[in-house]
N, C-alpha and C positions, 0 to 999 in steps of 0.2 A: 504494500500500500504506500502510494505518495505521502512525503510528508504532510501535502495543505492537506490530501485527504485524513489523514489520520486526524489532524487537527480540529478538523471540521467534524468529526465524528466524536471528536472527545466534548466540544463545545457544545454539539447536539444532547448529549450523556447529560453533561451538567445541566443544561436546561431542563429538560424532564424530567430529574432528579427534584429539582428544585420545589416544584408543587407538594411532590411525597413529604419531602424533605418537611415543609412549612406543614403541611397536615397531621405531623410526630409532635409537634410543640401545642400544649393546651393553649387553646385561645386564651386573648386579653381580653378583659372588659374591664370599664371604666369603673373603678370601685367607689370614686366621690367626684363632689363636684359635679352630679348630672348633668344632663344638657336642659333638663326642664328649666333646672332652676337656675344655670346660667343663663337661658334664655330670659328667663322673668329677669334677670340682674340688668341684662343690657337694653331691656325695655325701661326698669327703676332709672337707670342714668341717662336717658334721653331729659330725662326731669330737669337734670342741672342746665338743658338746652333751650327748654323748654320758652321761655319769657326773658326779655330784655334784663340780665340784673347783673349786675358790673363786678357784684363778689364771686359769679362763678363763670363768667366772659370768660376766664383764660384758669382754668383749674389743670393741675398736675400732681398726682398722687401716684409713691409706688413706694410698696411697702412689702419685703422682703419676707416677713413673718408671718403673712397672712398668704394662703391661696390664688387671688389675686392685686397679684405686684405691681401691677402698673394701670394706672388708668389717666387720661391726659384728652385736655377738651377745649375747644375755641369757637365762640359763636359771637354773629354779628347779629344787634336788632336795635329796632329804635320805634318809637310812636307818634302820633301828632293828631292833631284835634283842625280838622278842614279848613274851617273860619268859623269866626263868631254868629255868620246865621244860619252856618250849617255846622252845627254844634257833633257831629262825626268823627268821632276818634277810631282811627287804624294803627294797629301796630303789626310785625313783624319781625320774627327772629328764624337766622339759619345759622345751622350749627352743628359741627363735625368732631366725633371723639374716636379716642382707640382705647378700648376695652381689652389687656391683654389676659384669661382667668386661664388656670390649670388645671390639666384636669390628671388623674391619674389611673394607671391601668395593671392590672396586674393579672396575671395568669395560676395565681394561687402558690407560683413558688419564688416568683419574682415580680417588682414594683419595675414600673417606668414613667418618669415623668413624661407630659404632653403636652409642651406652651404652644399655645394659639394665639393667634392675632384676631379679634372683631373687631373693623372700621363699622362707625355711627355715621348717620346723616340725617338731621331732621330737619322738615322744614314747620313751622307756625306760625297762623295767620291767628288776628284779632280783630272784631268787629264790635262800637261800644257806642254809647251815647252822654257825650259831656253835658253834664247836669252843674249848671252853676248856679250855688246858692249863694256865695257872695262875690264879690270883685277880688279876691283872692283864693278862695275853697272852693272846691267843686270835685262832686263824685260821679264816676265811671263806674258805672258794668261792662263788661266785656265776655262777651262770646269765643272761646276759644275751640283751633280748630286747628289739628296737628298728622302728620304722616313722615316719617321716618323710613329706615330700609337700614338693616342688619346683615352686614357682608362678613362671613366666616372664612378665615384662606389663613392655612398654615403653610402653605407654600412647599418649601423644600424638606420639610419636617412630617410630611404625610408623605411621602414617598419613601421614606428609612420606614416607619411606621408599618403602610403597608407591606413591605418586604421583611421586616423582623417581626411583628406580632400579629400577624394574619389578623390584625383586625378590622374591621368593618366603620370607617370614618363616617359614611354619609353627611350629615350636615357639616360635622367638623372641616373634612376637606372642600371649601370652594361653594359651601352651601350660603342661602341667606335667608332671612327676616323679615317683611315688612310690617309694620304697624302703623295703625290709625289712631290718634285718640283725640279726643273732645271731651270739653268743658266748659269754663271762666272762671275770669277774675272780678274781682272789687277792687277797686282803685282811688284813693282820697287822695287828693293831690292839693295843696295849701303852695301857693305862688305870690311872694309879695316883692311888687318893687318899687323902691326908694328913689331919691335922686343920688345917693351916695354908694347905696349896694343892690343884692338883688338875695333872697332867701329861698329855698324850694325844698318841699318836706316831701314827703309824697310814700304811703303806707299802702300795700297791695296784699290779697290774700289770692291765692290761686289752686282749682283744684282741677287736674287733669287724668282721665282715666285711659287709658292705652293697652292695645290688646292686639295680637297678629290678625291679619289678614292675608297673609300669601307666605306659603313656607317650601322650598326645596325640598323638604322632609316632613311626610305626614306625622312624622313622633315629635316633631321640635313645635310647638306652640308656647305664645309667654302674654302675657300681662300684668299690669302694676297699676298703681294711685300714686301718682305722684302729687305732692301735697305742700305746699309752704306760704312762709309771712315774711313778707320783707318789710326794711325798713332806709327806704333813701334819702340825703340831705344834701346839700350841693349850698356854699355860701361863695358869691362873689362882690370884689370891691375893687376900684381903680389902683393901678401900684404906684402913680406918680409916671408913668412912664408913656411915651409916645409911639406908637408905629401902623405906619397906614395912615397917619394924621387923623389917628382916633387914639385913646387911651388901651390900654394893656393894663388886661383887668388878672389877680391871683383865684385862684382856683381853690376851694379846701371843700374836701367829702370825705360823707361818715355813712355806710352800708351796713346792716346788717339783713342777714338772712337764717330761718330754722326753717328748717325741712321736717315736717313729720310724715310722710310718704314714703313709699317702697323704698326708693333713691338713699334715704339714709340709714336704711340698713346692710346696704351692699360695702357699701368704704365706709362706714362708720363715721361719717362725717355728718353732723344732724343740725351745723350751724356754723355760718362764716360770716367774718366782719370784715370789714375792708376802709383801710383811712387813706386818701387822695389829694394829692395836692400838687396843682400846676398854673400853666399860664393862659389865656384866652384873647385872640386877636378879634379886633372891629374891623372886619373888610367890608362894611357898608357902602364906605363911600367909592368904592370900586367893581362892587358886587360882580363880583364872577362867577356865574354859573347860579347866582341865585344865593350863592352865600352868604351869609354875613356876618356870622362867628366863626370860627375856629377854636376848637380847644386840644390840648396835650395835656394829659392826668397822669402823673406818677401815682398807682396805689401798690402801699401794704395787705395781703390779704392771710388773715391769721386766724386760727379758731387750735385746740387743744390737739398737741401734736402733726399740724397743719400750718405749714409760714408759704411766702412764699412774694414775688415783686412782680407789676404787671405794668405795662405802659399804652394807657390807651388815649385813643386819637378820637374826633367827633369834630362833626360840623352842624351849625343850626340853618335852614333855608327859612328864607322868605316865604 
């Protein structure tokens, strides 16, 4: 026999070997950490995505002694009330996290970890009616209305996987989630301004309920109550300083938020505060594109075993 043939026959061997081979090793299954209830986990942290609120705009958690180590999240939103005779307030937030949870598998004589990666993506709309009962107070309801999508993909890590533990990934590998959810907020908002400053309190409750509706895998379904009270303030005042040939106003904000919904039992985070302080430019007189503030906020955001520094940006339109 030719060498390539011999060769070719020995490579054939090992292949067909290979199937026996993996059918001699007791299967793996995932002994914790289900997928049900990861699932529910990464529907609970759409909640941090959920509404405009500035203590959890840019949150980063990875904590090495729990299950899972890493969670990291960034979303944009904002609101605004029409005009004054059409008293319309819209909001909107989009907003994207990576849930990374572990899961474990074992075959009864041996353990192996499984890190996965889920990207989040949600988007939420708001629809409400500005109720003013004085020249600075006035309370909102709002209608909320949310849809998300849950992408699972361990990538290069299901492919060892399937070749050492004959196990069966389905959703893990490249599967995903969608979910719908709907609710509202309550919204007081208290806006006073001075000839010297300008003050904004603004106190929200929100309750949002989220559940699959489309899944790659008929075993994986999830939902959650996401659920919290925020509490925003925002004080501005001129610094003495010139630019744009309008004053340059200082920036100081005080956030807090508690979560009592699904969401803060997943990271254990059940309340964040956040303290801000930056500069804010008058581009009135030049208005481009409809602007006329500009702001940059340095905030600290801290809660119990939780720090952490965010730098956000914001423009006010016409």
């Amino acid at each position: 026999m030719k060498p390539v043939a011999r060769i070719l026959t020995l490579m054939a061997c090992l292949y067909l070997a290979l199937p026996a081979e993996a059918q001699d090793h007791p299967r793996f299954d995932i002994i914790k950490g289900q997928l049900q209830q990861r699932a529910n986990a990464a529907l609970a942290l759409m909640g941090y995505l959920q509404t405009p609120d500035v203590t959890s705009g840019a949150l980063s958690i990875k904590d090495a002694s729990t299950d899972n180590p890493a969670f990291n999240n960034s979303s944009l939103g904002g609101g605004f009330v029409l005009s004054d005779s059409v008293p319309i307030y819209m909001e909107g937030t989009i907003g994207y996290s990576r849930y990374d949870p572990r899961f474990v598998a074992s075959n009864g004589q041996e353990q192996r970890d499984l890190p996965t990666r889920w990207n989040n993506l949600v988007v939420t709309a708001g629809i409400g009616w500005n109720v003013q009962v004085t020249r600075d107070f006035a309370i909102i309801p709002i209608v909320n209305g949310s849809y998300g999508t849950v992408k699972s993909d361990v990538q290069l890590g299901s492919l060892y996987i399937e070749r050492n533990t004959n196990l069966d990934l389905q959703f893990l590998a490249n599967g995903h989630l969608d979910a719908a959810g709907a609710g509202g907020s309550l919204l007081l908002s208290y806006d006073h301004v001075a000839e010297n400053y300008e003050a904004e309190v603004q106190l929200r409750y929100t309750d949002i309920y989220t559940h699959s509706v489309n899944s790659s895998s008929r075993i994986v379904q999830g939902s959650s109550r996401n659920e919290n009270l925020s509490l925003w303030s925002r004080y501005r005042a001129p610094t003495g300083m010139h630019a744009l040939d309008r004053p340059v106003r200082y920036v100081l904000e005080y956030a807090h938020t508690e979560y009592f919904g699904s969401e803060a039992t997943v990271i254990a985070v059940n309340h964040l505060n956040s303290l801000g302080a930056g500069l804010e430019l008058d581009t009135s007189k030049y208005h481009p594109l409809w602007i006329y503030r500009a702001r940059a906020v340095l905030r600290y955001v801290f809660a119990p075993g939780v720090q952490g520094v965010s730098l956000g940006l914001a423009v006010t339109f016409d």
